[in-house]
ChimeraX commands (.cxc) that place a marker at each C-alpha (Angstrom):
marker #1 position 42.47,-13.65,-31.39 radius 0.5
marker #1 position 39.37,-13.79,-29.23 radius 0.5
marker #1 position 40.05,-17.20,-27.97 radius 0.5
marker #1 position 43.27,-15.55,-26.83 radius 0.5
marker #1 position 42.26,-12.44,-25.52 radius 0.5
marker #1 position 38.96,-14.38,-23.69 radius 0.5
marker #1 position 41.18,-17.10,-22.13 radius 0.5
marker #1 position 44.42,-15.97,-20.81 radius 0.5
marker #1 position 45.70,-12.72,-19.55 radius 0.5
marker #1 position 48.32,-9.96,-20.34 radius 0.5
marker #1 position 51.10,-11.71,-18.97 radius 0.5
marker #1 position 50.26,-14.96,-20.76 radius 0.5
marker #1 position 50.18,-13.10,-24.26 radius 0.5
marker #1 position 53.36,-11.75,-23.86 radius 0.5
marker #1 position 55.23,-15.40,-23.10 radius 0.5
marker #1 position 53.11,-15.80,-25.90 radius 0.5
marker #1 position 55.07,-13.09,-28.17 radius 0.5
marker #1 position 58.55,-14.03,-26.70 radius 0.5
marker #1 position 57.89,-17.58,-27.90 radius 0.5
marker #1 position 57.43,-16.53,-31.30 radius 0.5
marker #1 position 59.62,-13.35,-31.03 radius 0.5
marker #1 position 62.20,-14.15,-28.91 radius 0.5
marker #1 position 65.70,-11.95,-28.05 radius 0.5
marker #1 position 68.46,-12.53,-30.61 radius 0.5
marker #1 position 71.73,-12.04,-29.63 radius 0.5
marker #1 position 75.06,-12.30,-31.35 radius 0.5
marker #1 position 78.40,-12.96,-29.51 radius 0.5
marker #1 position 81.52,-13.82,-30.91 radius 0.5
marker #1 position 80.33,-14.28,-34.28 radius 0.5
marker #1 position 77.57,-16.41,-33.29 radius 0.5
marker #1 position 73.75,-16.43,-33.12 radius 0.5
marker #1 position 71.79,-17.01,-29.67 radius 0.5
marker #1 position 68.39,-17.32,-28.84 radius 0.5
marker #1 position 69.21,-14.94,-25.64 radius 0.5
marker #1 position 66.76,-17.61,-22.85 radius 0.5
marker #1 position 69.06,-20.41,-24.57 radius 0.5
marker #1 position 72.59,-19.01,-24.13 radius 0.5
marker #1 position 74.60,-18.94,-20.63 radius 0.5
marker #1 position 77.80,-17.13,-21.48 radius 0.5
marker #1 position 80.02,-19.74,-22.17 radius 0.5
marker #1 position 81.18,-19.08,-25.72 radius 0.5
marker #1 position 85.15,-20.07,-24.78 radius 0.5
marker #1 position 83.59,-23.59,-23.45 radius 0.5
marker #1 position 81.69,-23.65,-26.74 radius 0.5
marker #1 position 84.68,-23.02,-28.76 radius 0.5
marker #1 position 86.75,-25.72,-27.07 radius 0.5
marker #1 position 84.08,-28.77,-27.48 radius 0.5
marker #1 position 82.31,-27.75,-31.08 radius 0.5
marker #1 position 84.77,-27.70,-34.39 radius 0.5
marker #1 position 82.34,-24.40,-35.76 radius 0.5
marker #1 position 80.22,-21.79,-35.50 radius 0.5
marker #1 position 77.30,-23.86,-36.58 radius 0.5
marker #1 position 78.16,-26.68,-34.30 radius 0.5
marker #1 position 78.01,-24.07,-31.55 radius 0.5
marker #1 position 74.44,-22.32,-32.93 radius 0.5
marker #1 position 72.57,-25.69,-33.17 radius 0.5
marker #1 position 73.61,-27.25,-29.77 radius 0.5
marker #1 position 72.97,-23.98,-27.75 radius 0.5
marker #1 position 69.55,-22.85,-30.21 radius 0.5
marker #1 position 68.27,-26.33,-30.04 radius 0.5
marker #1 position 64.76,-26.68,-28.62 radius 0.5
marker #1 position 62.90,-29.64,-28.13 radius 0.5
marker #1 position 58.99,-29.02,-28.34 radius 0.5
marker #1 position 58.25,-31.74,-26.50 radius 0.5
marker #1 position 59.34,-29.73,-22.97 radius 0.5
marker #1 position 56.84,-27.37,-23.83 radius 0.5
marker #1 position 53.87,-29.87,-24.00 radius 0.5
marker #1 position 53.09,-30.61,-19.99 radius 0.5
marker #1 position 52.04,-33.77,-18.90 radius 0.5
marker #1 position 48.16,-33.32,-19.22 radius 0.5
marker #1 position 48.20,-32.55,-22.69 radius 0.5
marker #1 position 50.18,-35.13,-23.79 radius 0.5
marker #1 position 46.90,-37.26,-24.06 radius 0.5
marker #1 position 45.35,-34.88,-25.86 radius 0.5
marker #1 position 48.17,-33.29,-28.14 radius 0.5
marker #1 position 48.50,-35.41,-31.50 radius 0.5
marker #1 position 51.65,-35.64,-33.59 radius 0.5
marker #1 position 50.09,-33.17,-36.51 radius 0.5
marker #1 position 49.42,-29.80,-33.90 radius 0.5
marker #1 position 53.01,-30.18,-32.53 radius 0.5
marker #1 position 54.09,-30.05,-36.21 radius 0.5
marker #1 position 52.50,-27.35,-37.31 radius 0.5
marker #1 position 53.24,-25.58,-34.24 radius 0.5
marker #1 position 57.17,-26.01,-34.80 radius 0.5
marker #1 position 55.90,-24.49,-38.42 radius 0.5
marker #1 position 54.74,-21.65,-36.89 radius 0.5
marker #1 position 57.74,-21.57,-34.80 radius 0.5
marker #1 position 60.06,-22.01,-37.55 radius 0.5
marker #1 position 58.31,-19.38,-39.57 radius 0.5
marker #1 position 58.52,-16.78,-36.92 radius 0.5
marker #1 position 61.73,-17.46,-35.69 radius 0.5
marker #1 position 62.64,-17.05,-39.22 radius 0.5
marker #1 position 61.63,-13.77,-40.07 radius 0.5
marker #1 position 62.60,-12.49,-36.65 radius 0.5
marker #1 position 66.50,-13.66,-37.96 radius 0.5
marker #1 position 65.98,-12.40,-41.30 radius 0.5
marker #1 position 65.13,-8.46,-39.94 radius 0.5
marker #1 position 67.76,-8.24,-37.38 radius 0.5
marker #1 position 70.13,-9.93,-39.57 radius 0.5
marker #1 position 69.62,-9.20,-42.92 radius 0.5
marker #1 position 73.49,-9.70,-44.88 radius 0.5
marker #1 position 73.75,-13.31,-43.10 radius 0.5
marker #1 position 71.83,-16.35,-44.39 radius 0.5
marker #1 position 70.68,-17.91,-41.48 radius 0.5
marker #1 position 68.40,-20.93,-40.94 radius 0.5
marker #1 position 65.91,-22.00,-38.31 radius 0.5
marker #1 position 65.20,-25.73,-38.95 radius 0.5
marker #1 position 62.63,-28.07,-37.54 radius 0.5
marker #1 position 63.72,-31.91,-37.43 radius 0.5
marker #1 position 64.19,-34.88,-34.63 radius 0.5
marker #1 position 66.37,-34.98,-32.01 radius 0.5
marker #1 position 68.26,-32.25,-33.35 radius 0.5
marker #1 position 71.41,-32.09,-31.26 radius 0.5
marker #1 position 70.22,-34.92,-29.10 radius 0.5
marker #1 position 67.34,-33.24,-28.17 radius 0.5
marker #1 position 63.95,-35.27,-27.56 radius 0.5
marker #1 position 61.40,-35.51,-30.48 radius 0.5
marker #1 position 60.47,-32.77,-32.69 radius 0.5
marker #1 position 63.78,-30.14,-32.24 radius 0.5
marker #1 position 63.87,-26.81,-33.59 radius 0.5
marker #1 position 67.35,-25.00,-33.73 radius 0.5
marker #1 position 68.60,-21.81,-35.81 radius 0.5
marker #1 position 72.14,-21.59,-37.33 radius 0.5
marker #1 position 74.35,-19.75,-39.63 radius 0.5
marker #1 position 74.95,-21.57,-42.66 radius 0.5
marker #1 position 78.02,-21.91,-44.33 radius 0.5
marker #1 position 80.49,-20.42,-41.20 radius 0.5
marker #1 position 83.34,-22.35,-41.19 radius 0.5
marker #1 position 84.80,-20.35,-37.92 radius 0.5
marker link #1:1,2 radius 0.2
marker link #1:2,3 radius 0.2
marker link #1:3,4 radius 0.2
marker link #1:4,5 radius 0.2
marker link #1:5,6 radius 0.2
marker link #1:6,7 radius 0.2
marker link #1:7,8 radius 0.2
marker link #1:8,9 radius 0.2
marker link #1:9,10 radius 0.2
marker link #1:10,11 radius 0.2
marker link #1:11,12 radius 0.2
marker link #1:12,13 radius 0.2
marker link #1:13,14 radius 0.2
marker link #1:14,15 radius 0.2
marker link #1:15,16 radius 0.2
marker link #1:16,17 radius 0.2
marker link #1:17,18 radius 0.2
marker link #1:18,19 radius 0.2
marker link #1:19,20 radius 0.2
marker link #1:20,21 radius 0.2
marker link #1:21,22 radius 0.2
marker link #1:22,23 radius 0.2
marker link #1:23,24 radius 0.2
marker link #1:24,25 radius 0.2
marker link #1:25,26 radius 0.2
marker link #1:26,27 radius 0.2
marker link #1:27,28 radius 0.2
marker link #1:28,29 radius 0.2
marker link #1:29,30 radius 0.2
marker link #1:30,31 radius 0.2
marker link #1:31,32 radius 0.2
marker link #1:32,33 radius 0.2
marker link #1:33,34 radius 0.2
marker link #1:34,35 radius 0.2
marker link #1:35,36 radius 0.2
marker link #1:36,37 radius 0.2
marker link #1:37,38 radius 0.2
marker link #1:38,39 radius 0.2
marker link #1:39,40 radius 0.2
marker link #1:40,41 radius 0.2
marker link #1:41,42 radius 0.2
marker link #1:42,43 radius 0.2
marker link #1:43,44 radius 0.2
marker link #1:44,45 radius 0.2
marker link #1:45,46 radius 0.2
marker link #1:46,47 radius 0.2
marker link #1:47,48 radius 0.2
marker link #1:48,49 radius 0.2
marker link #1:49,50 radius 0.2
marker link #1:50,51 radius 0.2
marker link #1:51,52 radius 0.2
marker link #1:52,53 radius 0.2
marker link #1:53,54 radius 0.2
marker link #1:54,55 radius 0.2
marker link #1:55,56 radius 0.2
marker link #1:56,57 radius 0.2
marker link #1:57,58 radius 0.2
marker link #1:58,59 radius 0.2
marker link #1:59,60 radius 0.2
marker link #1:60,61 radius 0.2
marker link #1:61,62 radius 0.2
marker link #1:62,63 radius 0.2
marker link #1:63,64 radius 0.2
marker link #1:64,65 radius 0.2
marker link #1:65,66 radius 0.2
marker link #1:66,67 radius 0.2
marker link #1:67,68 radius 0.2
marker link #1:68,69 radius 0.2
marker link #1:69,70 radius 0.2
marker link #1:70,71 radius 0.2
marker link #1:71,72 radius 0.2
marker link #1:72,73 radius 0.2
marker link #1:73,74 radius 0.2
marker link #1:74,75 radius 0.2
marker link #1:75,76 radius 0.2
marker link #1:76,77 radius 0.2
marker link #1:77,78 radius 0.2
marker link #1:78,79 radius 0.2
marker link #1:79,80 radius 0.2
marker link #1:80,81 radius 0.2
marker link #1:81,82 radius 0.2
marker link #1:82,83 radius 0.2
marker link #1:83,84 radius 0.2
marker link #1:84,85 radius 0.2
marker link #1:85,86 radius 0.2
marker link #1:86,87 radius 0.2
marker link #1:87,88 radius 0.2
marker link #1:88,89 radius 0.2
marker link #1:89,90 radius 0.2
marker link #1:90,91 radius 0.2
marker link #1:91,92 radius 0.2
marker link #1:92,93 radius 0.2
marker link #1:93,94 radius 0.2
marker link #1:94,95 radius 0.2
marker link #1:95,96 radius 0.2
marker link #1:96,97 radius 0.2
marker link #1:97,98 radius 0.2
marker link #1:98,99 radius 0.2
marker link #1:99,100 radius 0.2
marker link #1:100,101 radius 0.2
marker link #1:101,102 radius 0.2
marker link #1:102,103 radius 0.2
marker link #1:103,104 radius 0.2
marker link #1:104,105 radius 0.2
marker link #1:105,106 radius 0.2
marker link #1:106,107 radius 0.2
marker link #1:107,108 radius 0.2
marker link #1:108,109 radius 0.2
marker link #1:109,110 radius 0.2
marker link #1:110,111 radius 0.2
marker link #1:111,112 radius 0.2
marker link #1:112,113 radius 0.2
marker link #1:113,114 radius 0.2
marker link #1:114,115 radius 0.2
marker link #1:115,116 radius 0.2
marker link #1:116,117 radius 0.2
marker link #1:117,118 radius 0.2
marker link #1:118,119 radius 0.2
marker link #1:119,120 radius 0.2
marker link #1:120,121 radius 0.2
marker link #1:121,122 radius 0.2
marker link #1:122,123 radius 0.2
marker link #1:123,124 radius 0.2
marker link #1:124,125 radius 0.2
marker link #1:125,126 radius 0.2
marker link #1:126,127 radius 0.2
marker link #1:127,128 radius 0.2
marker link #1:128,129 radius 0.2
view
């Protein structure tokens, strides 16, 4: 925590949080990472067969847009994975206490959704709408 607190400022900590944290939203049934979704749930519905179809192409993330071109040199395969861990973990328990009845699932994988590299995406599991 000092690293943090000593390098960055208020602002930075809470893009930070909202990384880890981020607004959930539901709409139509469906599960949104809130930055991710741009109101276009009918589109959705005509292109993707199901709900899940629908969660996974508009939760997907790929990590590698967060990595910027300087630190690509210096960013090794192992820190982005256990950052999408982290990720995964947080994103995971932030799903879990907003939605407790529905089993929901925030998975970390490659070119999820046609996404580049290491892709993580959260989904409803077993909704056959």
């Amino acid at each position: 925590m000092n690293h943090v607190a000593n390098s960055y400022d208020i602002e930075t900590a809470i893009s930070f949080a909202s990384l880890f944290c981020p607004e959930i939203i539901e709409v139509d049934d469906c599960i949104f990472i809130s930055e991710f979704y741009n109101g276009n749930i009918m589109e959705l519905r005509k292109l993707y067969k199901n709900t899940k179809d629908i969660e996974m192409f508009v939760n997907s993330w790929s990590l590698q847009s967060l990595v910027k071109e300087c630190d690509v040199i210096n960013s090794s395969g192992d820190y982005i994975e256990e950052f999408a861990k982290a990720i995964q973990y947080f994103w995971q328990l932030r799903v879990n206490s907003l939605f407790p009845s529905r089993d929901i699932v925030v998975e970390i994988g490659e070119e999820i959704m046609g996404e580049e590299g290491l892709t993580v995406t959260l989904y409803q599991k077993g909704q056959p709408k």
